[in-house]
N, C-alpha and C positions, 0 to 999 in steps of 0.2 A: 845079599844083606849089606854087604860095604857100599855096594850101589846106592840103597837106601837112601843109609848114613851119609852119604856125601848130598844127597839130591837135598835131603832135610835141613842141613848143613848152609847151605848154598840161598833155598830159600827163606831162612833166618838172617842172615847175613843182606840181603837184596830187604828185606823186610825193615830190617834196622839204618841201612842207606836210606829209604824212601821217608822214615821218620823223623830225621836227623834235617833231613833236606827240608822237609817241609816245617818244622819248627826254625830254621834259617829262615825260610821266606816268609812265613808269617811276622817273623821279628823285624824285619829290614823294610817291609811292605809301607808305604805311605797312607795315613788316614786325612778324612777330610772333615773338619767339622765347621759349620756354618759360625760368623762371629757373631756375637752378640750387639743387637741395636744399641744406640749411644740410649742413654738414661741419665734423667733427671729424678731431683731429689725431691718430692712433695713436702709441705708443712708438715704433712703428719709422717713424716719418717720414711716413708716409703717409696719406691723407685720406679719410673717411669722410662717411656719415650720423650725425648727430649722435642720440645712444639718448633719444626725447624722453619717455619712461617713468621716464628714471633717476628724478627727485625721488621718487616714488611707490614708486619699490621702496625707495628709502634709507627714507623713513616706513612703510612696512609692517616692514622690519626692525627700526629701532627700536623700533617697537611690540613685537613680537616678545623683544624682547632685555628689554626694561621687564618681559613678562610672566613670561619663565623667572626675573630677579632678585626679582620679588614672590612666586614661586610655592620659589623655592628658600631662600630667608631669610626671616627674622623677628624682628621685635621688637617687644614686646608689653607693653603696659602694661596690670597686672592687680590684682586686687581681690584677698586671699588670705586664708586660715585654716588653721591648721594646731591644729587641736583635739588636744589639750586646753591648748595653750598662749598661742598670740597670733593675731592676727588685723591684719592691713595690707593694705598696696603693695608690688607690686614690680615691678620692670624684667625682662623678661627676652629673651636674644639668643639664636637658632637657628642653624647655619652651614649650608651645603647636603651639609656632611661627617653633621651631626646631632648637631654639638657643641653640648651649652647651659649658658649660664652667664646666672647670675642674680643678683641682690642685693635686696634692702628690709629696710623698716623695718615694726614691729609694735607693739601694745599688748598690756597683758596685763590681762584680765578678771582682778576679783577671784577669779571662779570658777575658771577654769583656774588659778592661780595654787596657789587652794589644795588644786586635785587633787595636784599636785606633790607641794607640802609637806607633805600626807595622806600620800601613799605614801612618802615619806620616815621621817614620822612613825610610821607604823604598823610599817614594819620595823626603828624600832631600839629598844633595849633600853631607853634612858638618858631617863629623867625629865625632864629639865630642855631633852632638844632636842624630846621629845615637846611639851611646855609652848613653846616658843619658833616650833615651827614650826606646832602647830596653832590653839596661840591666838590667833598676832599673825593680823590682814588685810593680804594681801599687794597691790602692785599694780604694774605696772611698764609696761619694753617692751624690747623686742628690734631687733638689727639683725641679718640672715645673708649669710651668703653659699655660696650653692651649683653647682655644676658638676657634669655627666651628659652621659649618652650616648641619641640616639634612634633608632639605627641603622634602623629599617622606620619609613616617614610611616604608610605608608598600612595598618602597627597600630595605631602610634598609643603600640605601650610604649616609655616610658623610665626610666632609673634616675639618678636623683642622688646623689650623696654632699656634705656642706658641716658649715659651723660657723656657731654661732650666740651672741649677747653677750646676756644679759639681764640685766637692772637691776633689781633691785624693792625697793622701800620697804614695811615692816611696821609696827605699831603694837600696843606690849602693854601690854594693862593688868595688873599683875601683883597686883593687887586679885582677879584672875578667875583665874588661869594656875591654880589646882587643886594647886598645890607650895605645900604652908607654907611653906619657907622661902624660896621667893619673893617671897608673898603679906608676908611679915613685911620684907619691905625695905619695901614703899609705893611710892607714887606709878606710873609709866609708863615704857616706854622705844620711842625709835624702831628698827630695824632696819632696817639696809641693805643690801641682800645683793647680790653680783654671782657669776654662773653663766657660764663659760665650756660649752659643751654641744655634742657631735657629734651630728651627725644620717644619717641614712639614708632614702630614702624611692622606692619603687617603683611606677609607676603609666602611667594614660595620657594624652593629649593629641592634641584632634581640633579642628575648627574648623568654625563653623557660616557656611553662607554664604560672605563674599568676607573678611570681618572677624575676626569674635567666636574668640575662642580661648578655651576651655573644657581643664579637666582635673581631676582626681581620682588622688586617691596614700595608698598605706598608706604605714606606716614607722615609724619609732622615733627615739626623744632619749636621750640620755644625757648627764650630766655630770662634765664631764674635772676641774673644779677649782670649787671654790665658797670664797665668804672674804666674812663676815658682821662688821660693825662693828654694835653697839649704843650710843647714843646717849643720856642721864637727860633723863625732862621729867616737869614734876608733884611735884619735890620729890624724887622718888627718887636714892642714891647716887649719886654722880658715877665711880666705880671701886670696883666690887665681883668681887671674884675667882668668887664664882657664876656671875654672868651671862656672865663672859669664858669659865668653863665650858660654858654653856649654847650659849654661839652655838660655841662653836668642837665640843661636840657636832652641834649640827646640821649645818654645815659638813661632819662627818664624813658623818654621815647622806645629806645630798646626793649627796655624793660616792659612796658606795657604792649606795642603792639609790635615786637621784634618775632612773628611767631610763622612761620613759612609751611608751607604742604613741601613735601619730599617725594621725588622719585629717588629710588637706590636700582643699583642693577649691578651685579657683581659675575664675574670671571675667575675660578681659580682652579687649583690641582692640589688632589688629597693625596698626601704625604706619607702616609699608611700604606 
């Protein structure tokens, strides 16, 4: 019986160690729980997965929106001639409507210059603007300004309409002018003539590459108003009613058939 009692005894005792032990190890034991995804906060209150793509879409659209603004504008800084009269720079802005305006400045080759004053000279009647405008050597330069429509890119035509300021300095020797009674003053005189002149001009415009803007245009000049001062050097008159004849002949001359056909051909790089 005491046998029992011990044996009973013994595995109560082993029973209450085994208990003891495993509520220790259940306590000290390591658990694992998964973290929770980042989360964003919706308009309406509520919690989300955070969109970890956005940055990447905002920069592809960007890009995006950079490239319609370069592919739909333009401004262009170009190299320009417009034969038979000047040759420069100009600025010019495209709108994505196909509106362009434009400005520069020009020189004027003696040669163009005196195609002008040839075709002036040759259609008028009167001696002395004949003598003024085809003896003296002209030279000068221009500033314009023009605005047009280029309704189709992908022709390429557009049309402009503008106006343009020329300046040109002359020099006569009236030793040579071929008018006795010229020739009978003596000495030289300077002439300074200034040309108000419309223009018209029809043509196209393409673009080479991601850059280069290129075009070509017919068209015509004509002048609205012309007003010619002469100047004595050399000993000649200081006020002679001749010469205020002559320039105010040509002037006229100008004025009527001062009106020339245009090539333009332009060279530039858009800016954008």
């Amino acid at each position: 019986m005491a046998t029992l009692s011990r044996s009973t005894s013994h595995a109560a005792a082993c029973s209450l160690v085994l208990l003891v032990w495993s509520s220790i190890s259940g306590a000290a034991a390591p658990t694992w729980e998964p973290s929770p995804a980042p989360t964003s906060s919706s308009p309406d209150g509520t919690r989300g997965l955070a969109p970890a793509a956005a940055p990447a879409r905002e920069s592809a659209e960007e890009s995006s929106a950079a490239k319609r603004f370069r592919r739909d504008w333009r401004l262009s800084l170009e190299g320009v001639t417009h034969a038979p009269l000047d040759m420069g720079l100009q600025l010019g802005l495209e709108t994505p409507q196909g509106i362009r305006v434009s400005g520069g400045y020009g020189w004027v080759p003696g040669a163009y210059m005196n195609l002008l004053t040839g075709i002036a000279a040759s259609a008028s009647a009167n001696t002395y603007a004949e003598a003024l405008l085809n003896e003296a050597r002209y030279s000068g330069h221009t500033w314009r300004v023009q605005a047009g429509f280029r309704p189709f890119r992908a022709l390429g035509l557009y049309a402009d309409v503008g106006y343009a300021r020329l300046n040109a300095k002359g020099a006569l020797d009236l030793a040579s002018s071929g008018v006795p009674m010229l020739e009978a003053l003596g000495g030289g005189y300077e002439a300074t003539t200034k040309l108000d002149m419309w223009l018209l001009e029809l043509g196209y415009q393409g673009q080479l590459g991601d850059r280069v803007v290129m075009a070509f245009a017919l068209g015509v000049m004509g002048t609205l108003n012309a007003r010619t001062n002469i100047a004595s050097v050399g000993g000649a008159p200081t006020n002679s009613a001749i010469l205020n004849l002559a320039a105010s002949q040509a002037d006229n001359a100008l004025e009527k058939y001062g009106i020339v056909p245009t090539l333009t051909l332009r060279l530039g790089f858009d800016l954008i």
